[in-house]
MILUM-355965 format. One record per atom (N, C-alpha, C, CB): residue in three letters; x, y, z; residue number from 0. Coordinates in Angstrom, 2 decimals, padded with zeros to 5 digits. Glycine has a CB too. Example, Ala and Ser with C-alpha at 12.3 -4.5 7.8 and 13.67 -1.06 7.14 Angstrom:
<nodes>
  resn        u        v        w  resi
   ALA   013.19  -005.69   007.80     0
   ALA   012.30  -004.50   007.80     0
   ALA   013.20  -003.30   007.80     0
   ALA   011.31  -004.47   009.05     0
   SER   012.85  -002.25   007.08     1
   SER   013.67  -001.06   007.14     1
   SER   012.90   000.03   007.87     1
   SER   014.08  -000.60   005.72     1
</nodes>
This chain:
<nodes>
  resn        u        v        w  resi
   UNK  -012.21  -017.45   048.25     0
   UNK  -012.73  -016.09   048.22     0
   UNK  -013.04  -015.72   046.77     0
   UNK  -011.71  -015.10   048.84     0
   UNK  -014.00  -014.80   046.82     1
   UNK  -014.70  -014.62   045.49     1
   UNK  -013.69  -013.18   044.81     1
   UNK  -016.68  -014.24   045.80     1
   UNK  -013.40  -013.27   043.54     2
   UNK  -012.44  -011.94   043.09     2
   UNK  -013.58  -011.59   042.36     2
   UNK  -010.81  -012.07   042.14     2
   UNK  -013.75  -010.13   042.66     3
   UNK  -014.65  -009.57   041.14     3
   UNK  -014.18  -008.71   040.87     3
   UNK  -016.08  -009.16   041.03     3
   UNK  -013.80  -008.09   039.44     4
   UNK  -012.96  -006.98   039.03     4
   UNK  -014.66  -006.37   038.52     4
   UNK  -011.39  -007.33   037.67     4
   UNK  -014.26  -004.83   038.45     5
   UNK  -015.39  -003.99   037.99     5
   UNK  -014.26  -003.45   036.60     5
   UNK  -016.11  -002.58   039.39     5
   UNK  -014.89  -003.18   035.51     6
   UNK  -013.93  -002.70   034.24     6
   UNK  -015.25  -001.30   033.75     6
   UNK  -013.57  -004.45   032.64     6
   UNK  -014.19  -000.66   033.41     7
   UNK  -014.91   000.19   032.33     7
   UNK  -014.23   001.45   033.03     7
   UNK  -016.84   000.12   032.21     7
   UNK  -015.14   002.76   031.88     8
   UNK  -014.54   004.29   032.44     8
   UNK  -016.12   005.27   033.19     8
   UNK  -013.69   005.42   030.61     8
   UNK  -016.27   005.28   034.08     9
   UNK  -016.99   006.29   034.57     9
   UNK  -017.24   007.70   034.43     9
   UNK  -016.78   006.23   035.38     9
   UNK  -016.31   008.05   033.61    10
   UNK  -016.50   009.44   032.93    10
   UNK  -017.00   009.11   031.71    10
   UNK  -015.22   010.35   032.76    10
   UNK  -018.11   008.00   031.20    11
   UNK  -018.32   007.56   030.22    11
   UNK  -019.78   007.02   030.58    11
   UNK  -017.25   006.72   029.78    11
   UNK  -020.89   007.88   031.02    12
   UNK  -022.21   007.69   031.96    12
   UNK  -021.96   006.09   032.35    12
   UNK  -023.94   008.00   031.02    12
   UNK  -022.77   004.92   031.13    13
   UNK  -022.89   003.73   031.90    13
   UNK  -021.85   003.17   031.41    13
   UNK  -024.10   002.92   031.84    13
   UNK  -020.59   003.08   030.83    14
   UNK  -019.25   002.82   030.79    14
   UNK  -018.95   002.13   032.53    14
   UNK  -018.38   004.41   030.33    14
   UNK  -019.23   002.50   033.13    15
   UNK  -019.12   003.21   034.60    15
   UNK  -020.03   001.83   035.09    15
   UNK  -019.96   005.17   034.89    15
   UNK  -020.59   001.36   034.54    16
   UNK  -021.50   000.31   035.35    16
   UNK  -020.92  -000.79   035.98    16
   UNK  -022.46  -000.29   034.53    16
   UNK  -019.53  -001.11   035.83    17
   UNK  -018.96  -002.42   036.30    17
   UNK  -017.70  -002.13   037.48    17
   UNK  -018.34  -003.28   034.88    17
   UNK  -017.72  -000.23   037.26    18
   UNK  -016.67  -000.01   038.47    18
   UNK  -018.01   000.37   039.38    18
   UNK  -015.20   001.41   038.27    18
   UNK  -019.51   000.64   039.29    19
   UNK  -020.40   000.63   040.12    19
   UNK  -021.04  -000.66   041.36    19
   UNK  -021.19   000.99   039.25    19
   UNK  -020.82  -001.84   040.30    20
   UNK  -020.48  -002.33   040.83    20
   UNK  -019.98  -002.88   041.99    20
   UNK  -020.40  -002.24   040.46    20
   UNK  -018.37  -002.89   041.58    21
   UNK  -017.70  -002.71   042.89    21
   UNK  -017.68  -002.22   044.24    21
   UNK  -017.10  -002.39   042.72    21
   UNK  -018.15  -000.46   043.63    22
   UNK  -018.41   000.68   044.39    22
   UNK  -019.53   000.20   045.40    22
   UNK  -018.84   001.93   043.45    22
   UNK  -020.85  -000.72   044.93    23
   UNK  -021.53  -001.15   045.74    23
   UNK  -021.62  -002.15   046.65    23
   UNK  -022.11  -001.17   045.32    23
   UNK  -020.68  -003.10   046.16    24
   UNK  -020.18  -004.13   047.01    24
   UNK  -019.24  -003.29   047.98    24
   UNK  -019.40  -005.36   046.16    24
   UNK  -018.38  -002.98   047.58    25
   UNK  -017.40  -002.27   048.76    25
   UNK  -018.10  -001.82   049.98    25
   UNK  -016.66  -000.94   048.23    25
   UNK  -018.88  -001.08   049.96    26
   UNK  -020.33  -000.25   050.38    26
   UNK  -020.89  -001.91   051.66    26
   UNK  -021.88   000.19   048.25    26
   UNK  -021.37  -002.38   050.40    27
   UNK  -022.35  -003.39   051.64    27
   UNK  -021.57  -004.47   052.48    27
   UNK  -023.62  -004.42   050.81    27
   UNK  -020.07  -004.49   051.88    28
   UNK  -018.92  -005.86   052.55    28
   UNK  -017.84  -005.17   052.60    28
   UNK  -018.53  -007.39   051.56    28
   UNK  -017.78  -004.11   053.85    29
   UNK  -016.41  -003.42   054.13    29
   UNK  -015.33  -004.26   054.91    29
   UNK  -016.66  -002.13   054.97    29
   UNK  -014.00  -003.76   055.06    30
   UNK  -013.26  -004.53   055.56    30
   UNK  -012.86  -005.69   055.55    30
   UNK  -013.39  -004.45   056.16    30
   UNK  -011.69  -006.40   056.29    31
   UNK  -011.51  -007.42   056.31    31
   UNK  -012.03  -008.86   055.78    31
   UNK  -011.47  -007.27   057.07    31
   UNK  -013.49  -008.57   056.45    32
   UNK  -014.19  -010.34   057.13    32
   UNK  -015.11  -009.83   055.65    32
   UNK  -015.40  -010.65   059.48    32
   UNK  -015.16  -009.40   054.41    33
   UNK  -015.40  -009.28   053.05    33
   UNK  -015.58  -010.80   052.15    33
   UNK  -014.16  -008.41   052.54    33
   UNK  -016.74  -010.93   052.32    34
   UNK  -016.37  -012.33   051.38    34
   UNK  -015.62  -012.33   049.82    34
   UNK  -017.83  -013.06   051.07    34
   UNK  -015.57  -011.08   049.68    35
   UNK  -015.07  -011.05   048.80    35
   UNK  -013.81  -009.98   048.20    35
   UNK  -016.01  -011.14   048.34    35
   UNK  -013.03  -010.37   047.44    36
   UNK  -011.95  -009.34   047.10    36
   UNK  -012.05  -008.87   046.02    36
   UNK  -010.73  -009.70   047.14    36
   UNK  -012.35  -007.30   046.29    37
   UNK  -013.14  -006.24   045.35    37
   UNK  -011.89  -005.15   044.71    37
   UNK  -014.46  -005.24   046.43    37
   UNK  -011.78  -005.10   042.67    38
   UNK  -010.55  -005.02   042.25    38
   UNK  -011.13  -003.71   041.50    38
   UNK  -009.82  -006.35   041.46    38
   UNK  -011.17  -002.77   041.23    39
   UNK  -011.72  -000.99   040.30    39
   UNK  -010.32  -001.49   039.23    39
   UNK  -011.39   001.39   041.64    39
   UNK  -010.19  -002.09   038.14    40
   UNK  -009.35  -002.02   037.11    40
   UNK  -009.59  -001.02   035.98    40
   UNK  -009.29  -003.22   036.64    40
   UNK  -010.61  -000.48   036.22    41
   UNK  -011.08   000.65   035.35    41
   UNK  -010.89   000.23   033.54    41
   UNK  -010.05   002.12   035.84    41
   UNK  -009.74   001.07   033.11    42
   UNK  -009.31   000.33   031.78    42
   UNK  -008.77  -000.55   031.43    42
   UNK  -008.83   000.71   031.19    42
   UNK  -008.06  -001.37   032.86    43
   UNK  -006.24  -001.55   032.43    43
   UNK  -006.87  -003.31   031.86    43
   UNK  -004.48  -001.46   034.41    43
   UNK  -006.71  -003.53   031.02    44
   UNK  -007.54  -004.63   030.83    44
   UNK  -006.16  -005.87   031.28    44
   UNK  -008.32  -004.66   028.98    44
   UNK  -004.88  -005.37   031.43    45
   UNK  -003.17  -005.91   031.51    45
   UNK  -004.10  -006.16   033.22    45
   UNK  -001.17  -004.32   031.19    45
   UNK  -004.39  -005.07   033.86    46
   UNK  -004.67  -005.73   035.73    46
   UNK  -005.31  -006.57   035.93    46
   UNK  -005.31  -005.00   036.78    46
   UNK  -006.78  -007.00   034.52    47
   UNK  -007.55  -007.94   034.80    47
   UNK  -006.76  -009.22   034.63    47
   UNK  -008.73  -007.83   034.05    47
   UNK  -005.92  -009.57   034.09    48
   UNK  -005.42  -010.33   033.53    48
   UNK  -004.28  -010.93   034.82    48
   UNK  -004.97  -009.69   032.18    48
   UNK  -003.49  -010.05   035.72    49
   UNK  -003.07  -010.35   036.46    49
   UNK  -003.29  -010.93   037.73    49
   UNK  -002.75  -009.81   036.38    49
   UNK  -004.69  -010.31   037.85    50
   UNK  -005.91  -010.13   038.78    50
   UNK  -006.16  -012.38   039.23    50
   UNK  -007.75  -008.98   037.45    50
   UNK  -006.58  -012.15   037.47    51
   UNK  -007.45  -013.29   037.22    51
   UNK  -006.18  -014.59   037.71    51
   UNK  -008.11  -013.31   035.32    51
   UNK  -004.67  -014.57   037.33    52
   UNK  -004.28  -015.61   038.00    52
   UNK  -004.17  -016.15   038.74    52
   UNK  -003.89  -015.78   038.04    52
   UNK  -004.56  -017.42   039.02    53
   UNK  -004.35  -017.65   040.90    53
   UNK  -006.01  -017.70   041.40    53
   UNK  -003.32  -015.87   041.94    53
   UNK  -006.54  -017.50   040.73    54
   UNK  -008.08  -017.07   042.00    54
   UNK  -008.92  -017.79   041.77    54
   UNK  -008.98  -015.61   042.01    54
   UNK  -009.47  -018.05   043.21    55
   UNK  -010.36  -019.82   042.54    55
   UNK  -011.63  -019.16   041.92    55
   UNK  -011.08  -021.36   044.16    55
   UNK  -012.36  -018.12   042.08    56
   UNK  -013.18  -017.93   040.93    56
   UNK  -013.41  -016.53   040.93    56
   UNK  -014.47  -018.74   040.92    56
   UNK  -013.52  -015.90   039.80    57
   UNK  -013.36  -014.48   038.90    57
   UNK  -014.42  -014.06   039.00    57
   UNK  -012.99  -014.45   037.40    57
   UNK  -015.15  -013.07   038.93    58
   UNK  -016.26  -012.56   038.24    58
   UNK  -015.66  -011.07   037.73    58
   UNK  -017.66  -012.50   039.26    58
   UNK  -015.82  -010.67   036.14    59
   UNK  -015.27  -009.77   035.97    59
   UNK  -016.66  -008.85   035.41    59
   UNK  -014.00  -010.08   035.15    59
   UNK  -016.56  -007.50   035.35    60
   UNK  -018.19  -007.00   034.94    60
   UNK  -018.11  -005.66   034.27    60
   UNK  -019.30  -006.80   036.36    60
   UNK  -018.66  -005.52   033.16    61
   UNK  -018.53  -004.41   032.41    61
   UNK  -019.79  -004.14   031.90    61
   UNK  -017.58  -004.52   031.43    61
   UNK  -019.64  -003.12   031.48    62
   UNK  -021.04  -002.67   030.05    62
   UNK  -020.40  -002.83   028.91    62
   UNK  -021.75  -000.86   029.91    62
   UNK  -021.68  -002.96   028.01    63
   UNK  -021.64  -003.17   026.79    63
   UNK  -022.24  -002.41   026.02    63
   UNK  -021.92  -004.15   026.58    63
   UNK  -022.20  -002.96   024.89    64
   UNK  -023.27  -002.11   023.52    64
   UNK  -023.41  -002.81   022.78    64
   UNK  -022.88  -000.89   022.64    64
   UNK  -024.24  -003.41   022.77    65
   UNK  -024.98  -004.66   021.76    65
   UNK  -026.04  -004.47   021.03    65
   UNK  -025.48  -005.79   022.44    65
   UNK  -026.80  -003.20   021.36    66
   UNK  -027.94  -002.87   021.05    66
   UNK  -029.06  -003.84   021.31    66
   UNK  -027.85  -002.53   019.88    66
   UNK  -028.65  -004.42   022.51    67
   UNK  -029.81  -004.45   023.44    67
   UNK  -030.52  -004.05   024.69    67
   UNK  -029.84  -005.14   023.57    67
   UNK  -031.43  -004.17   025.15    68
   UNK  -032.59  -002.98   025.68    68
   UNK  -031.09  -002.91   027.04    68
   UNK  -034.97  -003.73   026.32    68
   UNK  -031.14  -001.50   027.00    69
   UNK  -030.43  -001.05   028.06    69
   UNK  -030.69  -001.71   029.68    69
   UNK  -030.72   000.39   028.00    69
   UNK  -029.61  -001.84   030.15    70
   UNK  -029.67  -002.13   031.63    70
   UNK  -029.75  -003.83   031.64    70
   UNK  -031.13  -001.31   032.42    70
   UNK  -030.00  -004.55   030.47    71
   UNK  -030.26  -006.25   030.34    71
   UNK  -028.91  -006.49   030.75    71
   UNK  -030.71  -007.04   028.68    71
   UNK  -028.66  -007.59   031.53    72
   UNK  -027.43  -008.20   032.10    72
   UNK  -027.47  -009.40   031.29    72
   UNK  -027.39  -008.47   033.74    72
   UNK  -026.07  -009.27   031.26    73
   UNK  -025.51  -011.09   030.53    73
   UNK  -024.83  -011.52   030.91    73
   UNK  -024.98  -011.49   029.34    73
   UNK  -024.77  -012.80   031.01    74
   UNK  -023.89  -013.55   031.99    74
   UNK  -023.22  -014.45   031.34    74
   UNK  -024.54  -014.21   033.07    74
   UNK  -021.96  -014.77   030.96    75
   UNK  -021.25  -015.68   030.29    75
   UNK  -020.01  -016.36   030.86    75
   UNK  -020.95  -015.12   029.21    75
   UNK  -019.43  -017.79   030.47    76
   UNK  -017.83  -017.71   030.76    76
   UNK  -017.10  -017.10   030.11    76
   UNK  -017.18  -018.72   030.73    76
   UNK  -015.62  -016.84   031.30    77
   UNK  -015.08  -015.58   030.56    77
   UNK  -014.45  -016.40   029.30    77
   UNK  -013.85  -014.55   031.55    77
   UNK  -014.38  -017.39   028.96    78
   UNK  -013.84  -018.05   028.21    78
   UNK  -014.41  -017.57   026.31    78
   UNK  -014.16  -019.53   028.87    78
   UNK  -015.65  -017.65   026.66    79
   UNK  -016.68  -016.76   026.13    79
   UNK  -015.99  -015.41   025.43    79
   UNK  -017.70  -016.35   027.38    79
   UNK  -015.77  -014.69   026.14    80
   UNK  -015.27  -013.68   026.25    80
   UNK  -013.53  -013.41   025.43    80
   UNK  -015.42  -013.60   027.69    80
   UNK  -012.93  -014.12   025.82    81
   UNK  -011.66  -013.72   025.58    81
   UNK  -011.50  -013.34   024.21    81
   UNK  -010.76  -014.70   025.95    81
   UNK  -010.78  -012.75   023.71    82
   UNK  -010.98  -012.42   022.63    82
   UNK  -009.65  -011.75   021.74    82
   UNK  -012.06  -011.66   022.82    82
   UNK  -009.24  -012.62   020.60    83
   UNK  -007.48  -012.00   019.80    83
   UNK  -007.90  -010.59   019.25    83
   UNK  -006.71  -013.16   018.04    83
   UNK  -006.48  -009.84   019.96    84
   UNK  -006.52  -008.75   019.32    84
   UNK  -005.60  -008.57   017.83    84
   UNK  -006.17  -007.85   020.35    84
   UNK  -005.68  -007.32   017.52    85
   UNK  -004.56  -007.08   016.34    85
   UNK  -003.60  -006.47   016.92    85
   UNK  -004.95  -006.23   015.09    85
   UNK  -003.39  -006.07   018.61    86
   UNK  -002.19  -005.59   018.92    86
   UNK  -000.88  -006.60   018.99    86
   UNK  -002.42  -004.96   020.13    86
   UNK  -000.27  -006.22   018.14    87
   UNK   001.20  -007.15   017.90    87
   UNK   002.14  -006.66   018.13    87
   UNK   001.58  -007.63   016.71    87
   UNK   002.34  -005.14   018.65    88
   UNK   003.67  -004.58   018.71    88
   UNK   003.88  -004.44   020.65    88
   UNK   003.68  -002.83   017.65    88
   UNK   002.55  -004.94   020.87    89
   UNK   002.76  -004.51   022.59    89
   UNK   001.75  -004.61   023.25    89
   UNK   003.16  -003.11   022.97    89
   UNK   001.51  -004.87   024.58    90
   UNK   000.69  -004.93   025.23    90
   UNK  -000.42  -003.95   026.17    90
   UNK   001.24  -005.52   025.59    90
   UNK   000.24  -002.84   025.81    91
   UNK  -000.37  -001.83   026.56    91
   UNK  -001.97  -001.56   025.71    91
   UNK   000.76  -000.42   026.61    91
   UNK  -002.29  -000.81   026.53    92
   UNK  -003.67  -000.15   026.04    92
   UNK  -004.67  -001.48   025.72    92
   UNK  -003.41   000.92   024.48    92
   UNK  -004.60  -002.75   025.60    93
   UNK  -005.08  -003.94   025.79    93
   UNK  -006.78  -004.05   026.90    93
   UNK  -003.66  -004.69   026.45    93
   UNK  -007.72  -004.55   025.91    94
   UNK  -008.77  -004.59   026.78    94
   UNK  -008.92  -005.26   027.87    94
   UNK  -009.60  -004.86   026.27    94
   UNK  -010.03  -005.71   028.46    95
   UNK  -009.71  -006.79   029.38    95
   UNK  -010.08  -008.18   028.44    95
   UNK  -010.67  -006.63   030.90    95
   UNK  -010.95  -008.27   027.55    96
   UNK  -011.27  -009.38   027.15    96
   UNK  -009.78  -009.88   025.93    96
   UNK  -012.93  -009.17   026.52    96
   UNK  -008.96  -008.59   025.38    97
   UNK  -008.15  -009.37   024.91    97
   UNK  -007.01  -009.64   025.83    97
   UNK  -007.81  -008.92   023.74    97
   UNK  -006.85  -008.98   027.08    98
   UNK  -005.73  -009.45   028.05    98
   UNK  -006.33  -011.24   028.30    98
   UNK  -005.71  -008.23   029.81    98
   UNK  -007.74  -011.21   028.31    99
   UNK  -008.05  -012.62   028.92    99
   UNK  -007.45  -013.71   027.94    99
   UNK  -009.76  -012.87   029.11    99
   UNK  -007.53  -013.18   026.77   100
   UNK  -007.32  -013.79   025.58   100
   UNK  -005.55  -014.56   025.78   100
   UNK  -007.56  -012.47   024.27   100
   UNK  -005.17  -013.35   026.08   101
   UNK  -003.51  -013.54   026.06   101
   UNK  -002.96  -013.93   027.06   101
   UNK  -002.73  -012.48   025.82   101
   UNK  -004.46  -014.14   028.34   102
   UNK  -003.78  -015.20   029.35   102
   UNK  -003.90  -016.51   029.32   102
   UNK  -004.11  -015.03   030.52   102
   UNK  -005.06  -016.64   028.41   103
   UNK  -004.96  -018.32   027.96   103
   UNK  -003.34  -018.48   027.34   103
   UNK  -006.33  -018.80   026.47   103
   UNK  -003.26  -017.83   026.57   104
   UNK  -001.69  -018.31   025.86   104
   UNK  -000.93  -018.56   026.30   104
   UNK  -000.99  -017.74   025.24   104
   UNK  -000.72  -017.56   027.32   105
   UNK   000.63  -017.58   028.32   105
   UNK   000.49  -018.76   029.59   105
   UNK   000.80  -015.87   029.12   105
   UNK  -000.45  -019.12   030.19   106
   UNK  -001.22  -019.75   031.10   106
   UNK  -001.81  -021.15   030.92   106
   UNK  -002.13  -018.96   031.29   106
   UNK  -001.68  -021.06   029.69   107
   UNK  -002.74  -022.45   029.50   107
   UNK  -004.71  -022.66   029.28   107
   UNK  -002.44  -023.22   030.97   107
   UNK  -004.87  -023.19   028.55   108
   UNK  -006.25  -023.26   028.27   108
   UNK  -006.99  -022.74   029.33   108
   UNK  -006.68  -024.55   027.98   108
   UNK  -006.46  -023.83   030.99   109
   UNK  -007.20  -023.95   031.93   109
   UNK  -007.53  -022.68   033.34   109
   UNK  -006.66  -025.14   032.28   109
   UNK  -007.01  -021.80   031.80   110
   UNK  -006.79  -019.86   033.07   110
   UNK  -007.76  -019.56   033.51   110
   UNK  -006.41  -018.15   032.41   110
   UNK  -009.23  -020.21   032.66   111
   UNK  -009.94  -018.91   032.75   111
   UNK  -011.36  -020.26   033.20   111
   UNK  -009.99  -017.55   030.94   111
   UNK  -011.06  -021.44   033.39   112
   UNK  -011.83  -022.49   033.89   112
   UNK  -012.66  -021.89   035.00   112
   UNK  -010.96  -023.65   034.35   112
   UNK  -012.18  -021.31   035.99   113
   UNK  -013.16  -020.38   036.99   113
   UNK  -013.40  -018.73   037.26   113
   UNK  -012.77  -020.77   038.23   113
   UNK  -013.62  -018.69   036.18   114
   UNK  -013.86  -016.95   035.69   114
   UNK  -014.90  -017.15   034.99   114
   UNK  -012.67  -016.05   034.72   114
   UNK  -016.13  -015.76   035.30   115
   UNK  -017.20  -015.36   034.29   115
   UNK  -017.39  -014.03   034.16   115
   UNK  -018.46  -015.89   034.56   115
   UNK  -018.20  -013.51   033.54   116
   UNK  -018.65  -012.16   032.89   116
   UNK  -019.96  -011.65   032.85   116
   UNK  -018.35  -012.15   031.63   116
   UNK  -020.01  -010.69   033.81   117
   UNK  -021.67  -009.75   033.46   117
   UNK  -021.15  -008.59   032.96   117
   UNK  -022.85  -009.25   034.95   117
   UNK  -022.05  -008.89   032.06   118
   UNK  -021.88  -007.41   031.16   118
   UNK  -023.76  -006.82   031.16   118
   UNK  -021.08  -007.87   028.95   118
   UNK  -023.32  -005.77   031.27   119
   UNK  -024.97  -004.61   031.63   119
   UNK  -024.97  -003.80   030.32   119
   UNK  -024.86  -003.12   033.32   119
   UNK  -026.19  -003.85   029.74   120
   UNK  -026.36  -003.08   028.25   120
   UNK  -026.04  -002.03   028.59   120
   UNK  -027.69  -002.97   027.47   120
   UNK  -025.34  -000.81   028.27   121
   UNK  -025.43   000.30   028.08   121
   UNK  -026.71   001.28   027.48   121
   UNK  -024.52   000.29   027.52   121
   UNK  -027.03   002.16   028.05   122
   UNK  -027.78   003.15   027.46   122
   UNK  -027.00   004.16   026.55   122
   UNK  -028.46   003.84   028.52   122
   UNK  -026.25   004.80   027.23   123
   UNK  -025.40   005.86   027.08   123
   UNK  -023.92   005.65   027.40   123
   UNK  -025.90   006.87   027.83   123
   UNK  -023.16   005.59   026.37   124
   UNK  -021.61   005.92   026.54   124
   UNK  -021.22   007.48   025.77   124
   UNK  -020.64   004.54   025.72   124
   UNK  -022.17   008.21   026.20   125
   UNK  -021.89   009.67   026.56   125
   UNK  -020.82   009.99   027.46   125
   UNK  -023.01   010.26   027.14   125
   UNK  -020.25   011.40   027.50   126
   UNK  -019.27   011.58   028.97   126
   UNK  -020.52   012.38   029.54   126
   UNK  -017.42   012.64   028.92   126
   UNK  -020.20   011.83   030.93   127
   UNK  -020.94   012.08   032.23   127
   UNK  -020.56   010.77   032.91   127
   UNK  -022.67   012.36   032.09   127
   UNK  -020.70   011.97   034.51   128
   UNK  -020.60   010.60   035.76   128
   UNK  -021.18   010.20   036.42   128
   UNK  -019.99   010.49   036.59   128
   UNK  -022.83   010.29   035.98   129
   UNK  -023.67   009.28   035.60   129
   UNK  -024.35   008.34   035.28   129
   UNK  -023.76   009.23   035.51   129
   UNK  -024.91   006.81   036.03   130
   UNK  -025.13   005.60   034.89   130
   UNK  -026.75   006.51   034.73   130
   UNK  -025.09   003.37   035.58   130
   UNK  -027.44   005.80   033.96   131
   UNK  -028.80   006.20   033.52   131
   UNK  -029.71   005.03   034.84   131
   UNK  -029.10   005.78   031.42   131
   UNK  -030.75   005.34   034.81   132
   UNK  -031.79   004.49   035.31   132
   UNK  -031.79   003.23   034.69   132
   UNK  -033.05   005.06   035.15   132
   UNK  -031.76   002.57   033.59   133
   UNK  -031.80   001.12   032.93   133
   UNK  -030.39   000.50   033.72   133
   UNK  -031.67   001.16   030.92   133
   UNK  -029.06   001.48   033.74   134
   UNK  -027.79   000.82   034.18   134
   UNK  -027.90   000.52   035.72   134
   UNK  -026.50   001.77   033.86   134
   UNK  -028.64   001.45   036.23   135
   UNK  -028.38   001.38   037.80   135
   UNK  -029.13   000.11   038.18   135
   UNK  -028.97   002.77   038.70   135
   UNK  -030.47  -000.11   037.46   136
   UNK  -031.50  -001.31   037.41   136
   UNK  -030.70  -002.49   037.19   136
   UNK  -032.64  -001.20   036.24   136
   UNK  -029.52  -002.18   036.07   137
   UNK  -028.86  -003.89   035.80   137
   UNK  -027.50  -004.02   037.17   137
   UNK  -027.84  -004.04   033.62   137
   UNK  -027.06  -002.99   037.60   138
   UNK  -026.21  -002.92   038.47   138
   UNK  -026.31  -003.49   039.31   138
   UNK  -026.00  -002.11   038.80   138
   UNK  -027.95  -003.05   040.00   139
   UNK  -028.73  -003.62   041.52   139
   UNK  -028.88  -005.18   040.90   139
   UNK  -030.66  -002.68   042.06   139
   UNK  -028.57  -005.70   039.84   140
   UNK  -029.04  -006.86   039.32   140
   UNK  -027.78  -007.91   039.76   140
   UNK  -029.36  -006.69   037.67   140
   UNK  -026.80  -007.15   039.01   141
   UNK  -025.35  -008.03   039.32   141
   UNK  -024.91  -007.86   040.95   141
   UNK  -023.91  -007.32   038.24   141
   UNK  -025.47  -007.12   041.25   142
   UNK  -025.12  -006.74   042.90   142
   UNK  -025.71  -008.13   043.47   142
   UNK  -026.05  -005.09   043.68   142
   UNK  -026.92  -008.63   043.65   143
   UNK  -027.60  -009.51   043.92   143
   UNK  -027.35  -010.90   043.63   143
   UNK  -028.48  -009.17   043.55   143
   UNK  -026.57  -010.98   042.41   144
   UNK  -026.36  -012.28   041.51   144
   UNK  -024.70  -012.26   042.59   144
   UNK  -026.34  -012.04   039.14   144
   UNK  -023.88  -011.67   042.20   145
   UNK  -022.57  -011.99   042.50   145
   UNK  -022.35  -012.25   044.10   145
   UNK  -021.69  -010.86   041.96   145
   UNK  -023.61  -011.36   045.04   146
   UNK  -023.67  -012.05   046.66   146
   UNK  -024.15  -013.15   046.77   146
   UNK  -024.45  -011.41   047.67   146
   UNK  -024.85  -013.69   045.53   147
   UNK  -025.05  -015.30   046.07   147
   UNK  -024.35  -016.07   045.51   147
   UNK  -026.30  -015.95   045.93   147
   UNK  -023.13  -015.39   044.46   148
   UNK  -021.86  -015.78   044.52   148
   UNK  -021.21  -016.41   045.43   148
   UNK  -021.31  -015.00   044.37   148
   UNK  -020.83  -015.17   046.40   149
   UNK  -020.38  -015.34   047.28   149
   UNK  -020.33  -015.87   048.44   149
   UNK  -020.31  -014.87   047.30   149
   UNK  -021.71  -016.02   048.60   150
   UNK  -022.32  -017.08   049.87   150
   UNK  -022.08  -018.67   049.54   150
   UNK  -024.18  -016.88   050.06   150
   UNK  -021.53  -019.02   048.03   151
   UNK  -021.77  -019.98   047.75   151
   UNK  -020.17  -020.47   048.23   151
   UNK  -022.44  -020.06   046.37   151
   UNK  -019.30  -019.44   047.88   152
   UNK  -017.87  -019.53   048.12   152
   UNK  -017.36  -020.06   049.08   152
   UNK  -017.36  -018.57   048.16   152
</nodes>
């Protein structure tokens, strides 16, 4: 079964694009017979991390700000991704890419071997609960990519 976590804050216009996500899968694969198991981690970047053990393959999905053209999707391993923080006194408040980080450590190299990452440019990380038109465009994008995910599963 396919895990996809949606990350980010929705009171944050396209912040909001990777719990949209979800929101849309949930929507088109209700219930049970779901090919897939659909996770709203919002901030806790500590749930992605818990999420991610155990599952034969990840897809985790956020926005970004790269300053590139809004709504562009990227697709990477999460391996890619993981990333050391400077938090040394504790784990809380931890992103998801440095929780990924700190599950290689704890876990072993081979944590994150079937996990990847779409990340959707941001337009706006304004507050509003709102994505913009470019986010909703990359949304319907990962919506499409991650069901033939799942068919593949």
């Amino acid at each position: 079964m396919l895990l996809v976590i949606g990350c980010g804050n929705p009171a944050r216009s396209d912040d909001g694009a990777g719990i949209e996500v979800v929101r849309r899968l949930s929507q088109r694969h209700p219930g049970p017979e779901s090919p897939m198991k659909l996770i709203d981690a919002g901030t806790s970047g500590m749930e992605v991390m818990f999420q991610v053990r155990g599952a034969a393959h990840t897809v985790i999905v956020d926005a970004c700000s790269s300053g590139g053209e809004p709504g562009a999707v990227y697709r990477l391993p999460a391996k890619e991704a993981a990333t050391p923080t400077e938090h040394r006194y504790g784990m809380h408040g931890l992103r998801w890419d440095h929780a990924l980080y700190a599950g290689q450590k704890m876990h072993g190299e081979n944590f994150l071997d079937h996990a990847e990452v779409f990340l959707i440019e941001a337009g706006s990380l304004d507050y509003g609960l709102e994505l913009g038109a470019a986010a909703q465009r990359g949304v319907a994008l990962v919506v499409a990519e991650i069901e033939k995910l799942a068919a593949l599963a």
